[in-house]
C-alpha positions as CSV (number, residue, x, y, z in Angstrom):
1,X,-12.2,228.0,-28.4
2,X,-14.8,225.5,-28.0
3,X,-13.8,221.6,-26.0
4,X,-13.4,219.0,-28.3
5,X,-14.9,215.7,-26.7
6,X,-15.1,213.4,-29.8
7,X,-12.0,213.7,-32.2
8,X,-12.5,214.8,-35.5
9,X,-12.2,212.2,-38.7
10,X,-9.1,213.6,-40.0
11,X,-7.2,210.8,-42.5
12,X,-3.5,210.0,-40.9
13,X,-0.8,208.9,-42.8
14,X,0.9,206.0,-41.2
15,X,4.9,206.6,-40.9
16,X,6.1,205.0,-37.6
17,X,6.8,201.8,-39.8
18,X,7.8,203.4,-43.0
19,X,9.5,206.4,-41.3
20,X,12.7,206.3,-44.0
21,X,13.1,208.0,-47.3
22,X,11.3,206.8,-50.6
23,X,13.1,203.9,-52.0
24,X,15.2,204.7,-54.9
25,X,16.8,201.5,-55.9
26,X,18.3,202.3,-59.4
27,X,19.5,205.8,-58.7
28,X,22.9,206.4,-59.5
29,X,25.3,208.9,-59.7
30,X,23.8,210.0,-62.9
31,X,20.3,211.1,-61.9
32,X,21.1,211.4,-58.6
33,X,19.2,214.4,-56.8
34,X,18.1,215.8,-53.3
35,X,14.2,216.8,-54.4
36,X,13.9,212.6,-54.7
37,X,14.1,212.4,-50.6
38,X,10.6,214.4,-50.2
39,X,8.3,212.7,-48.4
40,X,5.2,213.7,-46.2
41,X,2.6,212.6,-43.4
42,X,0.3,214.0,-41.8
43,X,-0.4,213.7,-38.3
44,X,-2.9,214.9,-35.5
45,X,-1.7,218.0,-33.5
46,X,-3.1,219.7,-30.5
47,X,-3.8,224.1,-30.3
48,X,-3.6,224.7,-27.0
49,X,-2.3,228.5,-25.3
50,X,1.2,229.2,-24.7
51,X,0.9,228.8,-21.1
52,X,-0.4,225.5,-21.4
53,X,2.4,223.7,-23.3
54,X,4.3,223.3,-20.1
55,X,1.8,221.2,-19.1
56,X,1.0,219.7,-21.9
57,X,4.8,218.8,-22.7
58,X,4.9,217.1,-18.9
59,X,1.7,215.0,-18.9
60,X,1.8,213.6,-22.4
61,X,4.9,213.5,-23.2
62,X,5.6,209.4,-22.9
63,X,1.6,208.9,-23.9
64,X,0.7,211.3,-26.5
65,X,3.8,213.7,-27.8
66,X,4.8,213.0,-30.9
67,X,8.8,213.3,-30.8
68,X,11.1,212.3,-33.4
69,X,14.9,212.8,-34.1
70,X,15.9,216.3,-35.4
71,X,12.0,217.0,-35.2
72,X,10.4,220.1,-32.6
73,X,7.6,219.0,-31.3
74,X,5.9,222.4,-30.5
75,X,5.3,224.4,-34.0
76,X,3.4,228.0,-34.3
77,X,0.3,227.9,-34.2
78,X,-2.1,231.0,-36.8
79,X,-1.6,233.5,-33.9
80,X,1.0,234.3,-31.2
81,X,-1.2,233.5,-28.1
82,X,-1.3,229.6,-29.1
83,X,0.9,226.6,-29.7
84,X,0.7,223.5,-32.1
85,X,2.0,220.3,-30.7
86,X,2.3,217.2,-32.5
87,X,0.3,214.2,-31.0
88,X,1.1,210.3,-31.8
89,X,-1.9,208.8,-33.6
90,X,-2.4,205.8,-31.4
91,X,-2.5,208.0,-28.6
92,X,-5.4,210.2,-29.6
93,X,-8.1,209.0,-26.5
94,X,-5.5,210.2,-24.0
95,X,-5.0,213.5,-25.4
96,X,-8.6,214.2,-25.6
97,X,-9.3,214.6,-21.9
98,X,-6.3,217.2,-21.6
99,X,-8.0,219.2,-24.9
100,X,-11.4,219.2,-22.7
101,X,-9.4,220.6,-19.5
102,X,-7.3,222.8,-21.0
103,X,-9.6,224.2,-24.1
104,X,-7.5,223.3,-26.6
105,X,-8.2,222.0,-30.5
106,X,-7.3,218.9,-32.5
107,X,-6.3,219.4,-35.5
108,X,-3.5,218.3,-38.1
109,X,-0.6,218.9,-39.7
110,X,1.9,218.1,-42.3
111,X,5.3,216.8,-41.5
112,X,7.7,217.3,-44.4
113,X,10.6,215.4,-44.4
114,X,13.7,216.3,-47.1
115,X,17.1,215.1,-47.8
116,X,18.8,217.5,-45.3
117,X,16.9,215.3,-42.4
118,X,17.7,211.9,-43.9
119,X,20.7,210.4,-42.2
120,X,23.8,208.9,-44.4
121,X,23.0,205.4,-43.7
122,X,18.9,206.0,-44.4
123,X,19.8,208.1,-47.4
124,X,22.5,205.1,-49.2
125,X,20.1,202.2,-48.1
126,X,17.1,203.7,-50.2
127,X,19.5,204.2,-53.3
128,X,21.9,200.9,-53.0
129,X,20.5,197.7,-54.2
130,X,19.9,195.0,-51.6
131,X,22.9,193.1,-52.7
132,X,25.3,195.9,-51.6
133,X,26.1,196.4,-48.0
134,X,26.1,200.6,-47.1
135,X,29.6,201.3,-46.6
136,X,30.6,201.0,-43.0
137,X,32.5,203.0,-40.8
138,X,35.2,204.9,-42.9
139,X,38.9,205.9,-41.9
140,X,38.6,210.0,-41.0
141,X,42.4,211.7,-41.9
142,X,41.9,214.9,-40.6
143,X,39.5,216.6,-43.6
144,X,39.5,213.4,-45.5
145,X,37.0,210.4,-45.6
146,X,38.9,207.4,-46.7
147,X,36.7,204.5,-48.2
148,X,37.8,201.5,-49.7
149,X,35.1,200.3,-52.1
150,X,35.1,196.7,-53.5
151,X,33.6,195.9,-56.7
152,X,29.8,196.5,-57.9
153,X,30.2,200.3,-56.7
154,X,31.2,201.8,-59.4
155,X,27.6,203.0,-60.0
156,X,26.9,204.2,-56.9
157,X,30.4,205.8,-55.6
158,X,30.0,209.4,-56.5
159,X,26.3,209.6,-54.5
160,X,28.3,207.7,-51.6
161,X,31.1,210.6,-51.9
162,X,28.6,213.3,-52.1
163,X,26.5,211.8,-49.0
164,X,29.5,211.7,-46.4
165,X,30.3,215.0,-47.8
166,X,26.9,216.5,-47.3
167,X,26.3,214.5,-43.5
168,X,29.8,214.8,-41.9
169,X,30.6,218.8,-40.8
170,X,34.5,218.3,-40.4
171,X,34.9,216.2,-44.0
172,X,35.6,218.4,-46.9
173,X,37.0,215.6,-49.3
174,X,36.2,212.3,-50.0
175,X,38.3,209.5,-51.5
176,X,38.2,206.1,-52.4
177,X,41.2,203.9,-52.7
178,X,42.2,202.2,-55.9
179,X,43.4,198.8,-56.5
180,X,47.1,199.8,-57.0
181,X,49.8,200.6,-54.5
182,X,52.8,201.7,-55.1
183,X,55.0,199.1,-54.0
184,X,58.2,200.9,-53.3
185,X,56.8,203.7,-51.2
186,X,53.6,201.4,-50.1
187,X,51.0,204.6,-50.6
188,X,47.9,203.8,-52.5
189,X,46.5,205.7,-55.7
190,X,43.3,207.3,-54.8
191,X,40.2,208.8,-56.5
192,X,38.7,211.9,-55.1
193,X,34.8,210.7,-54.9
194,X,33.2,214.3,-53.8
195,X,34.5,217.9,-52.4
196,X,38.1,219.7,-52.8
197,X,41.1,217.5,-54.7
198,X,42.7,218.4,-51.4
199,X,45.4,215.8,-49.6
200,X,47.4,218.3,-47.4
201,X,45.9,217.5,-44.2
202,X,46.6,217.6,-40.6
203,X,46.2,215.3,-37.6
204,X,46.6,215.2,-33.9
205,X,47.7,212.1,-32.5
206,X,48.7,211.3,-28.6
207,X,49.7,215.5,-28.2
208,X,51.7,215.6,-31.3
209,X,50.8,217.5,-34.6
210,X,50.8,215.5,-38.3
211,X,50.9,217.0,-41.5
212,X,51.3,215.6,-44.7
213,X,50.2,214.7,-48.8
214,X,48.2,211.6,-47.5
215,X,48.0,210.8,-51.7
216,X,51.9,210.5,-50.9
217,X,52.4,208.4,-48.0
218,X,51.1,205.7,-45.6
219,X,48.9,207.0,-43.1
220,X,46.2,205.1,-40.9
221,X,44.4,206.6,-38.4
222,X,43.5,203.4,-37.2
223,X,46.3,202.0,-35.7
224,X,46.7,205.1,-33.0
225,X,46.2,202.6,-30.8
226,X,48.7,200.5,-31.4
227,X,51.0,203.3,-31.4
228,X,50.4,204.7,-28.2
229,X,50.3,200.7,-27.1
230,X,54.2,200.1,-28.5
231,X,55.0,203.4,-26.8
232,X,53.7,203.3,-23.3
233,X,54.5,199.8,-22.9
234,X,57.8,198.8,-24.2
235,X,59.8,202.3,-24.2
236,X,61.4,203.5,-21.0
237,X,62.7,207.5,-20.7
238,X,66.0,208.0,-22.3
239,X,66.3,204.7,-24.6
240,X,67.4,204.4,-28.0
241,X,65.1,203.8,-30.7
242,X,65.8,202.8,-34.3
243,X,62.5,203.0,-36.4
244,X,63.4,201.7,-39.4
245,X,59.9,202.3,-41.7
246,X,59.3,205.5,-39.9
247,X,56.7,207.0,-42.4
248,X,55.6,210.7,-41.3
249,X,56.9,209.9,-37.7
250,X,53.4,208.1,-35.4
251,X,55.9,206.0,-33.2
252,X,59.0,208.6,-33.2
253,X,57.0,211.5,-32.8
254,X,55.4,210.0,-29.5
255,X,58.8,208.3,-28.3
256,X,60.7,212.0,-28.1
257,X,57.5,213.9,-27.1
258,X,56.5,211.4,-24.0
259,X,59.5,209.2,-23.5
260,X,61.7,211.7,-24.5
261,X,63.6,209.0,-26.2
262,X,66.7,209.3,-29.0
263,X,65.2,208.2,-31.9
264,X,66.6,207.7,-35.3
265,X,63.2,207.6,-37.5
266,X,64.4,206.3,-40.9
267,X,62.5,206.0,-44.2
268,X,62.8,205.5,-47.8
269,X,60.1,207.3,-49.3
270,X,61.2,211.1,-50.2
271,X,57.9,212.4,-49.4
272,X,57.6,210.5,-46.4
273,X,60.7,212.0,-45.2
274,X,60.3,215.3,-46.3
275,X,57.0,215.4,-43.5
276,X,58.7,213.4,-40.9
277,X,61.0,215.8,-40.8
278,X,58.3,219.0,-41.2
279,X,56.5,217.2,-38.1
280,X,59.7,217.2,-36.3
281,X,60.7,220.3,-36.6
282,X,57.0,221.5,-36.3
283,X,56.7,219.7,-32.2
284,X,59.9,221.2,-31.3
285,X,61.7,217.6,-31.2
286,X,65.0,218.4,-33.4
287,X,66.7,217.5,-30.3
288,X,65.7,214.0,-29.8
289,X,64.2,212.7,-33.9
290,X,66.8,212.4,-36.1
291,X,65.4,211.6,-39.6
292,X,66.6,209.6,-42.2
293,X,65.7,208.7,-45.8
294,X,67.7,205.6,-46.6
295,X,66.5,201.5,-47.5
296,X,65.5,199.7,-45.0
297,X,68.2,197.1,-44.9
298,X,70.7,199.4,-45.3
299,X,69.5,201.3,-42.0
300,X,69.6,198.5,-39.9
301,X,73.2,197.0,-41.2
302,X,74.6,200.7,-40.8
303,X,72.2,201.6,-37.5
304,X,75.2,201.4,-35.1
305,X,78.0,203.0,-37.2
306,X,75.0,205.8,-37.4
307,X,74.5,205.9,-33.8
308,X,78.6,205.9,-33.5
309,X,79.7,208.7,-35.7
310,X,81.0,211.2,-34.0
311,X,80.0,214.0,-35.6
312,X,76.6,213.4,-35.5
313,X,77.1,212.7,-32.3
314,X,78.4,215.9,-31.2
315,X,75.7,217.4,-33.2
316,X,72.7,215.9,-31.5
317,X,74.5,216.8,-28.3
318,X,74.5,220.5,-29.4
319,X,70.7,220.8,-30.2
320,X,69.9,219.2,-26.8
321,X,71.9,221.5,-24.5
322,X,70.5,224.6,-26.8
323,X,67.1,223.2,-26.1
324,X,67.5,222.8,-22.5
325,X,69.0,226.4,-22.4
326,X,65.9,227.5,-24.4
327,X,63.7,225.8,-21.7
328,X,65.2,227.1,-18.9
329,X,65.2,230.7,-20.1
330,X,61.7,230.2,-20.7
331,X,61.3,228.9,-16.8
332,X,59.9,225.7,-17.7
333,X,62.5,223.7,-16.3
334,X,64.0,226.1,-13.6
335,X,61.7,226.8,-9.8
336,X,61.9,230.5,-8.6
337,X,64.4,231.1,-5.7
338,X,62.4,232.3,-2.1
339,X,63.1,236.0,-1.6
340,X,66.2,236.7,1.1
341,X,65.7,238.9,3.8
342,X,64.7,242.7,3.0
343,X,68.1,244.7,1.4
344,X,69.8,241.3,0.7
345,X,71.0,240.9,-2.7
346,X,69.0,238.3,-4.9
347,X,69.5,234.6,-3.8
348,X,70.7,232.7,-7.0
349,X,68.7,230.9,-9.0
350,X,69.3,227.6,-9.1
351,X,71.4,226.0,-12.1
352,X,69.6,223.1,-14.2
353,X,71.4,219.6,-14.3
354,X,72.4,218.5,-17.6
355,X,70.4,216.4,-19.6
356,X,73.0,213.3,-20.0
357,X,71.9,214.1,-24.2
358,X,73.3,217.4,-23.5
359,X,76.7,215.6,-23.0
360,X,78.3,213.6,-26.4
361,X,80.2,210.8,-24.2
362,X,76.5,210.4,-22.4
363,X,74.4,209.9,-25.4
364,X,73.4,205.7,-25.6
365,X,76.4,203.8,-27.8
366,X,73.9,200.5,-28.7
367,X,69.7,201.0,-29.4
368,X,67.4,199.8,-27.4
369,X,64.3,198.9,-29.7
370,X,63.8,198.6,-33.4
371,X,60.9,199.1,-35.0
372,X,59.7,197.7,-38.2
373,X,56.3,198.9,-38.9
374,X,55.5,197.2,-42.6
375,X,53.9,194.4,-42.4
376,X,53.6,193.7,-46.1
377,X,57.1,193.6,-45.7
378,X,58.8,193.8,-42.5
379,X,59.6,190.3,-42.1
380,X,61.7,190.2,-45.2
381,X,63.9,192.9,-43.8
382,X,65.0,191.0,-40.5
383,X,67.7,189.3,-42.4
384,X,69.6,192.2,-42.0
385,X,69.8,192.1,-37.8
386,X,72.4,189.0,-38.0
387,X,74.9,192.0,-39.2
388,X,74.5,193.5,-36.0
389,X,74.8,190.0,-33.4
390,X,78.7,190.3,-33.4
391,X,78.2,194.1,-32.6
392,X,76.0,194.1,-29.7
393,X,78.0,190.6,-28.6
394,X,81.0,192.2,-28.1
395,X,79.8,195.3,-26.2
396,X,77.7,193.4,-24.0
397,X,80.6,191.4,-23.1
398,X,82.3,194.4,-22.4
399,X,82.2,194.9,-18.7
400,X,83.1,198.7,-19.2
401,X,80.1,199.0,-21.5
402,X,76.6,200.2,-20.3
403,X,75.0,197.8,-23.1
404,X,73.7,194.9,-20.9
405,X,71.0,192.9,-23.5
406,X,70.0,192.4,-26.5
407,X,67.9,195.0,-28.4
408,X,64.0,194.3,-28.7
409,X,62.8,194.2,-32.4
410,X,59.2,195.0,-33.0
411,X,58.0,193.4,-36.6
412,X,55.2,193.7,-37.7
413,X,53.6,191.3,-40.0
414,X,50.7,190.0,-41.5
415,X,49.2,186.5,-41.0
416,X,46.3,184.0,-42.4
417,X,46.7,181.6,-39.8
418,X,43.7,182.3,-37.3
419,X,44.0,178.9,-35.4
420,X,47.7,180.4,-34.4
421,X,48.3,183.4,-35.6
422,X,51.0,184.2,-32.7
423,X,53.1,181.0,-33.6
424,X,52.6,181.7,-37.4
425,X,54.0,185.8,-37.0
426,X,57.1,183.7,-35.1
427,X,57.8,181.2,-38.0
428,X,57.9,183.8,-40.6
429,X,60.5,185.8,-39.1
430,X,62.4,182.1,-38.4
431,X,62.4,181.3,-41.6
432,X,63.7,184.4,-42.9
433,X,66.2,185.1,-40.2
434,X,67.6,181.5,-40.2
435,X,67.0,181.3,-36.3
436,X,65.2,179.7,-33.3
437,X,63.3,183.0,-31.3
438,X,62.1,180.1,-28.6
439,X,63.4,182.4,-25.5
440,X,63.9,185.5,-27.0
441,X,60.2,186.3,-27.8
442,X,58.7,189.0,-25.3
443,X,55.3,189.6,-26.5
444,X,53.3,188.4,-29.6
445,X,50.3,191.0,-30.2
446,X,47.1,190.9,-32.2
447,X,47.3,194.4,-33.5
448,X,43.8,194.4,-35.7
449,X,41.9,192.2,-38.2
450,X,42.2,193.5,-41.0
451,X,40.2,190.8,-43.3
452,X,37.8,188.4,-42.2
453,X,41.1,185.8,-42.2
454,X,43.8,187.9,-41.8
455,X,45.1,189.3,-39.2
456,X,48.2,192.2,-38.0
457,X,50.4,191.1,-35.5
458,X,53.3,192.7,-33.6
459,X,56.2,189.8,-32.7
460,X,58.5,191.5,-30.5
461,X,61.6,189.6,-29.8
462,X,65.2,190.1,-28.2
463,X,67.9,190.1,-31.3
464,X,69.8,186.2,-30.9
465,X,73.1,186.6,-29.7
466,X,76.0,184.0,-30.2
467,X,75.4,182.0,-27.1
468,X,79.5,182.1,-25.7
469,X,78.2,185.9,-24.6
470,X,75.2,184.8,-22.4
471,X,78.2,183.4,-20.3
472,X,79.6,187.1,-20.0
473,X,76.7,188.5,-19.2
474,X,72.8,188.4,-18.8
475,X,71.2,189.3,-21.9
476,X,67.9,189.1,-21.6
477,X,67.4,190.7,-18.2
């Protein structure tokens, strides 16, 4: 193979700046197609011998390898001895002086680019007219993409579907939420945009195992944060927890599983409930959730009569000791007793305390948090705690009592105040509950924004006691 010392006239088709598919601007859903993303350049490319590509790939490959994303660089060459490497136009002069030590050939080749290379965003930006922003990041519920498409989509919402479908592996159905809500159960009417009418999905959240219709209740992947937040910061092992808009069970779940907290998850939606107590039952936590499917209001007014009845009592009781049996059968909560001296009969093995859940008269008598995760609607609902203020007054002034303070409520709650969204989240629950919070507030948190001027916040306050009982005792200790 003879040196090449002047490069040959071959006619390069300029992509570095155009490197993107054709634009299609006008394609909807009706004529959309994959054989429209074809496009092709060609490009200089180097035949050198096998052994050489090392070489080649070392000394050129800042000033002279072509490289591009999901692209090889080396290609076969006609026969088995040689190599093809793609070479970057401007960078032709360089190359040549490695063709003339190494005997290698310029030539050329064709770079074929289809819709299986394109990515999502390159592949919706060609299609969408300018006026329409691709959609962003979308909310990912196990096997489902959830988008939320405003107007001037309605064109274009199927291709968007059957994009995400084709470009994300782990999605196998893609939906778009609708305008309506339900507004007893809060779950939102859906479309399926692309792939299987499928809503039975599962998801793992902070070690625990979800599964649920997601057409059926209120699920959001993106506040696993705040959940695990709510959690770790403000639950101690062993507490009480009354979760009064459970859902499928994202803060009681967590609670049992990591805090190993009593929690009584309530909520009103049937299908909700149905899951929450599936998910239970499915991350071995029938000892410590005890679901519910009742109103909201009504749960809080009857959450310490709950707590107090003595037959459930006895009941949770039960499961706990069996469960602590279970585990120490199992040797997860028992240590092996040393061996005794050669001939000696086995040393016994060591008994396992009891859980103070394992005994009825040790279970808590008062709850430690609520938790009031609606924040269309939470607010409205805190009416209901000035049922419970004589209740919790008279056991904290109880000196045989083990209740020492007020319970922390968490409400959530939406606001459009962004000069003071903290002090706006306080007022609403004022206003509803008919009381001052200044001193009883604990932590006012921006959860998310979720419009550009309107915000989720989490007001967590101690319940107002009549203030003849802060003489008793300290309540907010």
């Amino acid at each position: 193979m003879a040196p090449t010392s002047d490069p040959p006239a071959f006619a390069y088709t300029p992509f570095r700046e155009g490197l993107r598919p054709p634009t299609l601007t006008g394609i909807t859903d009706a004529n959309f197609s994959e054989s429209l993303f074809i496009r092709e350049w060609t490009v200089p490319a180097i035949q050198i011998s096998r052994p050489a590509c090392g070489k080649a790939m070392a000394q050129l490959r800042d000033r002279g390898i072509l490289t591009l994303p999901r692209l090889p660089s080396i290609r076969a060459a006609s026969d088995d001895e040689h190599r093809l490497l793609l070479i970057e136009p401007a960078f032709l002069q360089e190359v040549a002086s490695f063709l003339e030590a190494h005997r290698g050939e310029l030539t050329k080749q064709t770079i074929t680019l289809d819709y299986k290379y394109w990515t999502s965003d390159q592949i919706l930006r060609a299609v969408l007219p300018e006026s329409l922003d691709i959609p962003g990041a979308f909310e990912t519920v196990g096997h489902i993409a959830h988008l939320n498409l405003r107007e001037g989509y309605d064109d274009y919402k199927k291709t968007i579907g059957r994009v995400i479908l084709d470009k994300c592996a782990t999605i196998r159905t893609v939906v778009n939420k609708l305008d309506s809500i339900d507004h007893t159960f809060r779950f939102f009417k859906m479309e399926v945009l692309a792939g299987d009418d499928d809503f039975l999905t599962t998801v793992r959240e902070d070690q625990v195992k979800f599964q649920f219709d997601f057409s059926r209740v209120y699920w959001n992947s993106r506040l696993q944060g705040e959940h695990h937040r709510l959690v770790s910061r403000h639950f101690q092992k062993g507490q009480a927890i009354a979760d009064v808009m459970a859902g499928v069970g994202p803060f009681a779940l967590p609670a049992a599983l990591h805090k190993e907290c009593l929690v009584f998850a309530n909520d009103l939606n049937p299908e909700s409930y149905k899951w929450l107590k599936a998910n239970t039952d499915a991350n071995h936590l029938g000892h410590l959730v005890v679901p519910f499917n009742q109103d909201g209001r009504a749960f809080i007014t009857d959450s310490l009569a709950l707590l107090h009845d003595e037959d459930r009592r006895k009941a949770i009781a039960e499961r706990f000791a069996r469960m602590q049996s279970l585990r120490a059968k199992k040797g997860l909560k028992r240590k092996r007793p040393e061996a005794g001296p050669e001939g000696a009969a086995d040393a016994a093995e060591p008994e396992v305390p009891l859980h103070p859940f394992s005994r009825t008269e040790s279970l808590p008598r008062a709850f430690d948090h609520y938790v009031m995760n609606l924040p269309a609607s939470a607010v409205t609902f805190t009416d209901a705690f000035l049922a419970l203020r004589e209740s919790y007054a008279a056991m904290i002034a109880d000196a045989s009592s083990p209740v020492s303070r007020a319970p922390l409520i968490h409400c959530y709650a939406f606001t459009k105040d962004m000069e003071q969204p903290e002090a706006d989240a306080q007022k609403q629950v004022e206003e509803v509950m008919g009381l001052s919070l200044a001193g009883h507030v604990v932590e006012c948190h921006n959860v998310r924004k979720v419009a550009p001027r309107k915000d989720m916040m989490c007001l967590s306050f101690r319940l107002p006691l009549p203030c003849d009982v802060s003489l008793a005792r300290s309540l907010y200790t």
